[in-house]
C-alpha positions in Angstrom: 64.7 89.0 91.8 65.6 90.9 89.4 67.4 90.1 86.1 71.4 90.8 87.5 73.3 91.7 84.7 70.3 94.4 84.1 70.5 95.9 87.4 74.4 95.6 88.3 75.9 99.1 88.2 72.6 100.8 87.4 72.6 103.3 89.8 76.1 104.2 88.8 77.9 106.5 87.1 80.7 104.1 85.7 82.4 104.3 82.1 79.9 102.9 80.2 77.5 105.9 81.3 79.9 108.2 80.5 81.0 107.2 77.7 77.1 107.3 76.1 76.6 110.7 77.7 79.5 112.1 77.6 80.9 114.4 74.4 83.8 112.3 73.2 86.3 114.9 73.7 85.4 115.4 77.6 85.0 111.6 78.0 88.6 111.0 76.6 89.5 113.9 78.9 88.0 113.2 81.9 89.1 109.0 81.7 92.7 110.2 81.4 92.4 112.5 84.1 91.2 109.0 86.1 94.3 107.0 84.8 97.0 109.4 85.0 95.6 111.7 87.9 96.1 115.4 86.0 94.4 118.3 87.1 90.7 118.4 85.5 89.5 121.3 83.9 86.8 123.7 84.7 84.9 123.8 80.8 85.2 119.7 81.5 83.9 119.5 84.9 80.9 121.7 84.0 80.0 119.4 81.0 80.2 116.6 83.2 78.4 117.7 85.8 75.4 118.9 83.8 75.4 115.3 82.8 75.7 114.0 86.0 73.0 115.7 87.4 70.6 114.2 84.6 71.7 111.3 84.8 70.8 111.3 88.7 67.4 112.9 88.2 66.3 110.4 85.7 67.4 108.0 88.9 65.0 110.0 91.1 67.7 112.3 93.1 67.2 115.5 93.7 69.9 116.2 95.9 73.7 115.9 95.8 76.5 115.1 98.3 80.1 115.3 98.4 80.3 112.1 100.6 83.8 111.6 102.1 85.5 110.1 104.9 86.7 111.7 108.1 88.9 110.5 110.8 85.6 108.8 112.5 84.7 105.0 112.1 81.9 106.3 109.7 81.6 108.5 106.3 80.4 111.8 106.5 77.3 113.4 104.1 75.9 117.2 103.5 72.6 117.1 101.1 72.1 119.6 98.6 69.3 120.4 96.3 69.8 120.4 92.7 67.2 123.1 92.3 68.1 126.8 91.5 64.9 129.7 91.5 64.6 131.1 88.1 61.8 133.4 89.5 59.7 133.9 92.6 57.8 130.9 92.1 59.8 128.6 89.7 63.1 126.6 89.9 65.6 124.7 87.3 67.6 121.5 88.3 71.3 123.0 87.8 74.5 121.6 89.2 77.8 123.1 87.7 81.4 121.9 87.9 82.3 124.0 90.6 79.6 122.3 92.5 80.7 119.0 91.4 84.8 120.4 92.3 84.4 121.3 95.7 82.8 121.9 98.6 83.0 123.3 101.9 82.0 121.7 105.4 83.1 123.0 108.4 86.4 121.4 109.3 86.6 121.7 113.0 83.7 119.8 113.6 85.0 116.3 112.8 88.4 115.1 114.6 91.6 116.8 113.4 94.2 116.4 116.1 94.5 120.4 116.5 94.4 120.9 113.0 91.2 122.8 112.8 89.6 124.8 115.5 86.3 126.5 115.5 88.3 130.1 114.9 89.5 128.2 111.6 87.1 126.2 110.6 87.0 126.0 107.1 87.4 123.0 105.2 87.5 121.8 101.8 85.7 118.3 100.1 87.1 117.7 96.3 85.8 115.5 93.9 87.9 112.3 93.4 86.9 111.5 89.9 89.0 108.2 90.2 85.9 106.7 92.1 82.7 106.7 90.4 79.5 108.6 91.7 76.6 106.9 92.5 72.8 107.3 93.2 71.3 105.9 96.7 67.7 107.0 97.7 67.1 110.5 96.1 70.8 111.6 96.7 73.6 111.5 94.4 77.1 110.8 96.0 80.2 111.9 94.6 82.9 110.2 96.4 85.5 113.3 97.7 88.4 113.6 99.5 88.4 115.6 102.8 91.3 118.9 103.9 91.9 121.7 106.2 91.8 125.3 104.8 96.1 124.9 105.0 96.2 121.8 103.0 96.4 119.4 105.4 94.3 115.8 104.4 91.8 115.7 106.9 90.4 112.3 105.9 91.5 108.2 105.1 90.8 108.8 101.3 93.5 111.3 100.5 96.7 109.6 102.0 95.1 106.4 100.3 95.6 108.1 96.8 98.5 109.4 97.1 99.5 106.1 98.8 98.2 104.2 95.4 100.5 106.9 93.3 103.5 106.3 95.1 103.9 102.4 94.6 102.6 102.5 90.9 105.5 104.7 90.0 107.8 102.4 92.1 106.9 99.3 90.9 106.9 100.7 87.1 110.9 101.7 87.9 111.4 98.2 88.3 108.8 96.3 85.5 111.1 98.8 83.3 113.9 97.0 84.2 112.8 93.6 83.2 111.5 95.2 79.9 108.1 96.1 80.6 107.6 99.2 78.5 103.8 98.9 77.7 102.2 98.9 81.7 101.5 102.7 82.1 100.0 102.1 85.5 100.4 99.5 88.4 97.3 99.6 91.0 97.0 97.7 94.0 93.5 95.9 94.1 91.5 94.9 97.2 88.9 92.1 98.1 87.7 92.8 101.6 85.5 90.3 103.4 83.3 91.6 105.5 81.9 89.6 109.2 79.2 90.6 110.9 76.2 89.5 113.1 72.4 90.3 113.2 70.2 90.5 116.1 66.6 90.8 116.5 65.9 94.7 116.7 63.5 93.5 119.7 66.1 92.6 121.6 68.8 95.5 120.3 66.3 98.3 121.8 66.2 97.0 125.0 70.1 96.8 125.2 71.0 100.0 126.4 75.3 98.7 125.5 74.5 97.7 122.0 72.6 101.2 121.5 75.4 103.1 122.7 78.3 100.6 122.3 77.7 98.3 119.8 78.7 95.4 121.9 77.1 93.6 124.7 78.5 94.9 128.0 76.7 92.2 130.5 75.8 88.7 129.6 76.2 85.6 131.0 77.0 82.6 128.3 73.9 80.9 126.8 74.2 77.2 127.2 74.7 76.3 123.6 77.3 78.7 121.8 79.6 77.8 119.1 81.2 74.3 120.7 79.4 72.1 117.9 81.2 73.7 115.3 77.3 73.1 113.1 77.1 76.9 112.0 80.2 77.6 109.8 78.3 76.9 106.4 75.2 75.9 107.9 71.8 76.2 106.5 70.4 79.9 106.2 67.3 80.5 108.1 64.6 82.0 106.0 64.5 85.5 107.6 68.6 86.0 107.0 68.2 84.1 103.5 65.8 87.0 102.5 67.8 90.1 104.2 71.2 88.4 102.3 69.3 88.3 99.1 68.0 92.2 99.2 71.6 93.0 100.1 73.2 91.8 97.2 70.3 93.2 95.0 71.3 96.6 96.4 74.9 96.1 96.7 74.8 94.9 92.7 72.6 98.1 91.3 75.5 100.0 93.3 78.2 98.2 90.9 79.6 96.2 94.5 80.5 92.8 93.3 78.8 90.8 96.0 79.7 87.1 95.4 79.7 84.8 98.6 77.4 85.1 101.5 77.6 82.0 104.1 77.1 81.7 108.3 80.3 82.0 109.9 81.6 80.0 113.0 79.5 81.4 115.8 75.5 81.9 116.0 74.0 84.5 114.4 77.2 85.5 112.6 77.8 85.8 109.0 80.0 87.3 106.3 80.0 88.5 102.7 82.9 88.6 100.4 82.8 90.6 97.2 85.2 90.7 93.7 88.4 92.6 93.7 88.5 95.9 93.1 90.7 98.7 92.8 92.0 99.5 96.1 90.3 103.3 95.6 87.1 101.6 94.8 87.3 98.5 97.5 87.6 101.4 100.2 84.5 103.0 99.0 82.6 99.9 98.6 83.4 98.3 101.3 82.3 101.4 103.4 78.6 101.7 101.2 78.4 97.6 101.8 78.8 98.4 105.9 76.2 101.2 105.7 73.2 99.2 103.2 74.3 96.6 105.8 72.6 98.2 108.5 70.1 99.7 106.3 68.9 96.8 104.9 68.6 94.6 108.4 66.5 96.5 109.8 63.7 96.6 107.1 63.8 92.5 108.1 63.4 93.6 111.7 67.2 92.9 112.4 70.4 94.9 113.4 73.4 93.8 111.9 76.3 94.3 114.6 80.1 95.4 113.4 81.4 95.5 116.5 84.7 93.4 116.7 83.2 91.3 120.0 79.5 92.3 120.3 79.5 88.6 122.7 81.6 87.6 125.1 82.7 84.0 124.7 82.2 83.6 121.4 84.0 84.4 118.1 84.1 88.1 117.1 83.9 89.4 113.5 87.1 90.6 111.8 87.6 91.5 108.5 90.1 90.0 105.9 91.8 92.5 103.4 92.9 90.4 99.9 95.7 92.8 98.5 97.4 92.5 95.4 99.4 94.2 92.6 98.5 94.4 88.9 99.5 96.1 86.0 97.0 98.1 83.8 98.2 95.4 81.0 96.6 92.7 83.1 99.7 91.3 84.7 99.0 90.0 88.5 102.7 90.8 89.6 102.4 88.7 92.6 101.6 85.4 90.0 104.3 83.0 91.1 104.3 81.6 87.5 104.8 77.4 87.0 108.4 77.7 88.2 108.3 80.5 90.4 111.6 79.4 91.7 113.2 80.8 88.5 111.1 83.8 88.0 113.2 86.6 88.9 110.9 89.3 89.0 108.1 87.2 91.3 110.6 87.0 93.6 111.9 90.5 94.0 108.3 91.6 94.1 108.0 88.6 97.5 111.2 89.9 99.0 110.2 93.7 98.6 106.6 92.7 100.4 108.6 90.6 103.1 111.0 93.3 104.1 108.5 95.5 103.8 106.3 94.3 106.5 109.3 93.1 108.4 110.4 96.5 108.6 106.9 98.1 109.5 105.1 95.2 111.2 104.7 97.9 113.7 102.4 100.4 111.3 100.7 97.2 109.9 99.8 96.4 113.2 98.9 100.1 114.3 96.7 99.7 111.3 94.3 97.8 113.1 94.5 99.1 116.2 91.0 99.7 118.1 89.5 99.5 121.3 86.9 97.2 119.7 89.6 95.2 117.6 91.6 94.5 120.9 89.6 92.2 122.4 89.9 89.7 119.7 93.4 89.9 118.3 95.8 87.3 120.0 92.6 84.8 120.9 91.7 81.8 119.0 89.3 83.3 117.1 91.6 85.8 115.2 95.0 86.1 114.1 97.8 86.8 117.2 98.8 90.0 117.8 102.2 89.3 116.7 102.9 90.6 112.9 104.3 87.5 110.5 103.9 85.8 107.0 103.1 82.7 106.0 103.7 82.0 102.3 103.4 77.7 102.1 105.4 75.5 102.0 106.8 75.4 98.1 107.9 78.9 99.1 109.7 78.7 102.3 111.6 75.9 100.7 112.5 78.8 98.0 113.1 81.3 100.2 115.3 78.9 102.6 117.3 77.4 99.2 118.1 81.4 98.3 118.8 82.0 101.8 121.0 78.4 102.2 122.6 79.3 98.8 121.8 75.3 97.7 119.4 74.3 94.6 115.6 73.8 94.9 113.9 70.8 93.8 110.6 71.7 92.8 108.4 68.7 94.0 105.9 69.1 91.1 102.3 69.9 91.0 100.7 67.3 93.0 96.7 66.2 92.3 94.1 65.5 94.6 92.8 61.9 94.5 90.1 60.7 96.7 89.9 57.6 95.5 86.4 57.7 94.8 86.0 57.0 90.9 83.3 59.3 90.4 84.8 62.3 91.8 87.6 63.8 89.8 91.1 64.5 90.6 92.3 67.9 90.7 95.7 70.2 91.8 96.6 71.0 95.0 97.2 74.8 95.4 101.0 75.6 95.7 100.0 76.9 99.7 97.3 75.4 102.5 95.2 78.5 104.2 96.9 79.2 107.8 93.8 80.8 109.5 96.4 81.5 112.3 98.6 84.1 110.6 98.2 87.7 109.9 99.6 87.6 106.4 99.2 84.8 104.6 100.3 84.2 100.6 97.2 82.9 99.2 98.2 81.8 95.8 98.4 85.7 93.6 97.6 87.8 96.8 98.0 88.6 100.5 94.9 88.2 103.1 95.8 90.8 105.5 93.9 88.9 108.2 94.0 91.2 111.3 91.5 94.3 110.4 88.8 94.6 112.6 85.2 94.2 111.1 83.6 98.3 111.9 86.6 99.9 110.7 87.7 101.7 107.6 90.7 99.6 105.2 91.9 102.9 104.4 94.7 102.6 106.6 96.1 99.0 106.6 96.1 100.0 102.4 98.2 103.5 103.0 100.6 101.4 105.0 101.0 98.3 103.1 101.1 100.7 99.4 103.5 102.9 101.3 106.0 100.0 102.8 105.8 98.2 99.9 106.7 101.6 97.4 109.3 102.0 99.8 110.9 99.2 99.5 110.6 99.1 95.3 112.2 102.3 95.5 115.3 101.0 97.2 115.3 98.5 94.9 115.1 100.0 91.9 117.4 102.8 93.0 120.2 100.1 93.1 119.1 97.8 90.3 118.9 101.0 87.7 122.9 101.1 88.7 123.2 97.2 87.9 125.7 95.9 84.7 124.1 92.6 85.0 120.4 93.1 86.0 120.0 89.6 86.9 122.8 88.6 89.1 122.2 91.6 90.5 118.6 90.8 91.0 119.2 87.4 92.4 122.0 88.7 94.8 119.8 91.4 96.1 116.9 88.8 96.7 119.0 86.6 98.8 120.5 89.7 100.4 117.2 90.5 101.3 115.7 87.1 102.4 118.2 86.6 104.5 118.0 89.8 106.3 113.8 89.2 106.9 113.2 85.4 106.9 112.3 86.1 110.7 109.3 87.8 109.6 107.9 84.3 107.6 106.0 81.5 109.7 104.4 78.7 108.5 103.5 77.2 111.5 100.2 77.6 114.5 100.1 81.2 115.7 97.7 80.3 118.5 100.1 78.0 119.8 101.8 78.8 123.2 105.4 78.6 121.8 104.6 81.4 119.5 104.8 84.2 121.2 108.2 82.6 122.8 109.8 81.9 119.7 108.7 85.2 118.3 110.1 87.5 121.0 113.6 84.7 120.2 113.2 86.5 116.5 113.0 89.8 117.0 109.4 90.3 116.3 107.0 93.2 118.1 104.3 92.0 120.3 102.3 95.0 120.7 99.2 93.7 122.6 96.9 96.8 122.7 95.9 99.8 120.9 97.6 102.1 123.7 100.8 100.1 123.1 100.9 100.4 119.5 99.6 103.7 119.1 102.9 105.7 119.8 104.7 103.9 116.7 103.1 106.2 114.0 105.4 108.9 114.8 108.0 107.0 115.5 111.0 108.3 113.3 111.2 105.5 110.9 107.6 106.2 109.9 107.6 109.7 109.9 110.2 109.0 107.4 108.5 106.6 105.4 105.3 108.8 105.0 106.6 112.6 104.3 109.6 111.1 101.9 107.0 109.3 99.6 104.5 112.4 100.7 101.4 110.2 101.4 101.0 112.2 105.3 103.2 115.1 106.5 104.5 114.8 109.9 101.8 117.2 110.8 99.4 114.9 109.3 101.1 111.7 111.3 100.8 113.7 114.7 97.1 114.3 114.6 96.4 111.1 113.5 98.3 109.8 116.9 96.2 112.1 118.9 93.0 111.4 117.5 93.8 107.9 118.0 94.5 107.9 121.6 91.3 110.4 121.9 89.4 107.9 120.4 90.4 105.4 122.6 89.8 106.9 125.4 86.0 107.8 124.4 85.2 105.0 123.8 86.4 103.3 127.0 84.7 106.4 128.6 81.2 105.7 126.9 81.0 101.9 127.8 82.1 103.1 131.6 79.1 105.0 131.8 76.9 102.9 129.8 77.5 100.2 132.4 77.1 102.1 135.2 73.8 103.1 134.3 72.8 100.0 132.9 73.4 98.4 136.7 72.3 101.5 138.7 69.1 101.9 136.6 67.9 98.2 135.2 70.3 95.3 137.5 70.3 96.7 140.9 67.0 97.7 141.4 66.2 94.3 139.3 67.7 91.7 141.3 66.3 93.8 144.6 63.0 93.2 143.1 63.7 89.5 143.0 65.0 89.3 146.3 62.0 91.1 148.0 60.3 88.8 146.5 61.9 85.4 147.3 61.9 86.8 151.1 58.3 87.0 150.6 57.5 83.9 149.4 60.0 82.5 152.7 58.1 84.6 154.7 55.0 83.2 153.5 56.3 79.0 153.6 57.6 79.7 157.2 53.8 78.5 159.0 53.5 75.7 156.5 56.7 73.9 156.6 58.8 73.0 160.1 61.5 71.0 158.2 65.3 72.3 158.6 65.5 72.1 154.7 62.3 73.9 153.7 63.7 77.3 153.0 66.7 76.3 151.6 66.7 77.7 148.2 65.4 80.9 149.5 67.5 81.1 152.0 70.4 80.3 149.5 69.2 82.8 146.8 68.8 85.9 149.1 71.9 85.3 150.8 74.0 84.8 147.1 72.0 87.2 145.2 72.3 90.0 148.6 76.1 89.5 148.4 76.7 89.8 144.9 74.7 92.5 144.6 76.3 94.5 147.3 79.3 93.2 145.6 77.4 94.9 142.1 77.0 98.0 143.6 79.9 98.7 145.7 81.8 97.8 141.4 79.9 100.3 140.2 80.9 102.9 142.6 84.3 102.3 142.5 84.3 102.2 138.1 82.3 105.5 138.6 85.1 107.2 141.0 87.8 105.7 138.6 85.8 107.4 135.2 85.7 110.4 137.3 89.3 110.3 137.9 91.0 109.2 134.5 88.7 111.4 132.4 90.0 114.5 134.7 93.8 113.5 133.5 94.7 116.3 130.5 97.4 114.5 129.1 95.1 112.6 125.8 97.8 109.2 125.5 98.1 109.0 129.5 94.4 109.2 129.6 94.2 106.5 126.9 96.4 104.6 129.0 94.3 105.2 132.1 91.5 104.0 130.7 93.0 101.0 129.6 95.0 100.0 133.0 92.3 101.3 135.2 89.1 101.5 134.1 89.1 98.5 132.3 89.8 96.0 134.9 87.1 97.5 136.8 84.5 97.2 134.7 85.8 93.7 134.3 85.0 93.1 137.9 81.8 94.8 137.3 80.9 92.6 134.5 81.8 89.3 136.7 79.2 90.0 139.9 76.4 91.2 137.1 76.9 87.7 134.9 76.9 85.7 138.1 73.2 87.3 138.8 71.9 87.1 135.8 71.8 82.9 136.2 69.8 82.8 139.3 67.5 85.4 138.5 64.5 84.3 136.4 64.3 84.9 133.0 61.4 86.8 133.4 62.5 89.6 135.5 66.4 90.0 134.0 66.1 93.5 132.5 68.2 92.3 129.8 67.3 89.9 126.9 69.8 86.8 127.3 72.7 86.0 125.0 71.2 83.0 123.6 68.0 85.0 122.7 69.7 87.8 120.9 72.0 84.8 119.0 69.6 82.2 118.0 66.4 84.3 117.9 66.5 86.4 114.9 
């Protein structure tokens, strides 16, 4: 291993390259054009990209990319040469500020929701010089944002920034009012942690549903799974030690603070947790940490799996978004402070983020909303599907004291004492961790527990920024009018509290009286993408989004469709992929072993005369003939039932379709298939066995 602090950031071009290559003038430019978001100029851009582009050639690129992020689950990337012909047979390394500016794919070939067809295809990239460009194999990135010819954002990163705009200039309205003068800036910063499982690339190829789904499709349980609780923390085998330790190499000479790597609850799952960053920046990394992810497991012979559930019966892999709200001064503005009872501005910030997502726990939940995310939200493996809070106990007796209008007795910091002399004492932390909620207060921050593992934060960010701004904006629109700013304060906090306390809950979200008591408070429980999915344009959000102009109403509506397109496709290409995976490999399979076991009757029938000698032949033709008939008789009726939804026009009813429909039929597919698969042999199942692909890496 290399020496750490040598190789973090090296492949970066971060402030500390620029501001040793970079002309004074156009460095103090170009950062202020990062901290204040002004239109860059041309001259600049051309000095910075000439040294840019050297920069990136002494790296070893010699091509360039203006990598951004479409309305897919993945990033999107069109490579350039830096080389330029000078005469027939020479060429220079040239890259200008127009280069570095813009660029131009071809907009109608990603999803748009109508707004880009291929008689108007054009479509712009722009550089987004608030995110730093960076250097991976011989390519250098320069992270963009992504629009249609008309203006419209085409991608997650450009409602994200304006997203980040909107609640800095909120928030400042109301640190003015409490006499903050000197915070120029207020940015929201991200942690994201990131689950995920790795599987033996052996056994990935032969998996025709992990190639094409990322998720296993058939498998019966393996005897041992998760029930003794022994990998959570466990050990690290030697092969996922070494992958784990060439990830953070890579992820650190990309600037990604990679911190904590562990084994998560069930086999052959994992996760990695990195350092705040900007939210900007935690987007981008978090995206470059899924792709070197992949990249990296399968120079170990591995395939690291983002699915939400890639196995059935055992935890799936979510991912937990640590937001916060800090000032460029340094100020955490979600710090309770040591009496946070008394601090007046804490607790407008806490009542703005409770009414907040009380008032759009429908878009926080949309947010998250996947085919692949559904099937773990609302088991005991992930947060319900239900949207709450839990802020701890010293807080919900705040909150209930405003709320009751009677005084709070702080109970004092308490210490930790094991009674063991040797080990020292130390403070409790003012909140437990309820694994159960969506939202808990973690001490400074939120863990926005509920995001599913493959998918982009982008969007739980530009929701939470945006409800949040919202909210400050009400705020301060009333409290600039104030005589007495802080009875004014205090009565709009109660005001406020009292209004939303439904949305806090301390208590089990897994429990059965949840959902009960929930549904008593008010509270949406949207169960499924397709349920969720029409909120976005409800009017309440459309509001929310074109009044602080982070998405348009245009913008909103082809989101929806896209998302109900998405759906749909992706219910449509497991469909298939299980059909042909028991028409081609299970059916014939399972024939094969029944032939066979006939055979071998056949065969004992002159040797033995007792009743009971063919029993387990007999037993084994007769239950493996009937399920599969049973098998193939499912897979005609999913295939009719693909046939038929995929034929309705309507995008959300199809969506729907799918989901009603095809669905439970592929459930009934699945049962018969996983029945089979434990009274074939090992040896001729076409498919390699769930506890192979989870403790065989």
């Amino acid at each position: 291993m290399k020496n750490v602090p040598e190789i973090y950031g090296s492949m970066v071009f971060n402030d500390a390259v620029m501001r040793q290559r970079l002309p004074k003038e156009v460095y103090k430019s170009l950062t202020k054009t990062i901290a204040t978001g002004n239109m860059i100029d041309v001259s600049i851009a051309n000095v910075v990209a000439n040294a840019m582009k050297d920069w990136a050639i002494e790296k070893g690129a010699t091509h360039y990319t203006h990598w951004f992020q479409p309305l897919t689950s993945v990033t999107a990337e069109k490579h350039d040469s830096f080389i330029s012909p000078v005469a027939a047979d020479q060429v220079v390394m040239e890259f200008s500020g127009k280069e570095l500016i813009k660029g131009e794919p071809d907009a109608s070939s990603f999803p748009s929701g109508g707004l880009r067809e291929t008689c108007n295809a054009r479509g712009y990239t722009a550089w987004d010089p608030s995110s730093y460009a960076f250097v991976k194999d011989d390519t250098l990135y320069i992270p963009t944002v992504f629009c249609s010819y008309t203006g419209e954002a085409l991608d997650s990163k450009t409602p994200l920034l304006r997203s980040m705009d909107v609640i800095s200039r909120e928030a400042l309205r109301i640190l003015a009012l409490f006499g903050d003068t000197a915070s120029q800036r207020v940015a929201t910063t991200v942690g994201a942690e990131q689950e995920y499982f790795l599987v033996n690339k052996k056994y990935y190829d032969q998996r025709e549903d992990l190639l094409f789904t990322g998720r296993t499709l058939f498998g019966a349980p393996a005897p041992k799974g998760q029930e003794l609780e022994d990998h959570y923390f466990g050990p690290l085998k030697t092969k996922v030690a070494e992958f784990m330790s060439e990830l953070d190499c890579e992820l650190w000479k990309l600037g990604i603070s990679s911190k904590t790597k562990h084994n998560e609850v069930a086999p052959s799952q994992h996760e990695l947790a990195p350092i705040f960053a900007t939210t900007n920046a935690a987007v981008d990394q978090n995206l470059v940490i899924m792709e070197t992810m992949k990249k990296i497991a399968e120079k170990h012979g591995m395939v690291a799996l983002l699915h939400e559930k890639p196995y059935e019966g055992v935890n799936g892999s979510g991912k937990h978004n640590n937001w916060s709200i800090s000032t460029d001064t340094g100020k955490n503005l979600l710090d309770p402070g040591s009496d946070p009872a008394s601090n007046t501005q804490f607790l407008l910030f806490l009542s703005a983020i409770i009414k907040a997502v009380d008032d759009y726990q429908d878009l926080l939940r949309l947010s998250v909303a996947s085919a692949g995310n559904d099937h773990r939200l609302g088991a005991n493996e992930a947060p319900p599907a239900i949207v709450s809070m839990f802020v701890g106990d010293e807080l919900e007796e705040i909150i209930d004291s405003i709320v009751g209008d009677v005084d709070y007795k702080a109970k004092g910091k308490r210490t930790m004492d094991l009674g063991v002399p040797s080990v020292p004492t130390f403070r409790y932390d003012s909140t437990d961790r309820n694994r159960t909620s969506p939202f808990a207060f973690t001490g400074n921050k939120f863990e926005f527990r509920m995001l599913g593992s493959s998918q982009n934060i982008a969007m739980p960010n530009i929701v939470l920024n945006s409800a949040v701004a919202k909210v400050c904006r009400d705020f301060a629109d009333r409290l600039e009018k104030a005589e007495d700013l802080e009875a004014d304060a205090k009565k709009l906090i109660k005001e406020t509290l009292t209004a939303h306390r439904r949305i806090v809950f301390n208590g089990d979200g897994y429990s059965d009286e949840w959902p009960v008591e929930a549904e008593k408070r008010g509270l949406l429980n949207l169960k499924t993408s397709v349920d969720v999915y029409p909120c976005l344009t409800k009017e309440k959000n459309i509001s929310l989004f074109t009044e602080l102009g982070v998405m348009s109403e245009v913008e909103l509506r082809a989101r929806e469709e896209i998302l109900f397109e998405n759906y749909a496709k992706i219910i449509n290409i497991e469909a298939l992929t299980m059909i042909d995976m028991a028409k081609k490999q299970i059916i014939p399979a399972v024939e094969e072993y029944v032939l066979s076991v006939a055979k071998t009757a056949e065969a004992k029938r002159g040797l033995c005369s007792e009743e009971d000698c063919l029993y387990v032949e007999k037993e084994l033709v007769s239950k493996l003939s009937k399920l599969n008939s049973q098998t193939y008789k499912a897979v005609e009726k999913l295939g009719e039932l693909e046939k038929k939804v995929q034929d309705i026009e309507d995008t959300d009813k199809r969506a729907v379709a799918f989901k009603d429909v095809v669905i439970p039929a592929m459930a009934e597919l699945r049962k018969s298939v996983d029945e089979m698969e434990m009274l074939v042999p090992k040896k001729l199942w076409p498919l390699p066995s769930y506890g192979e692909m989870t403790y065989c890496q």
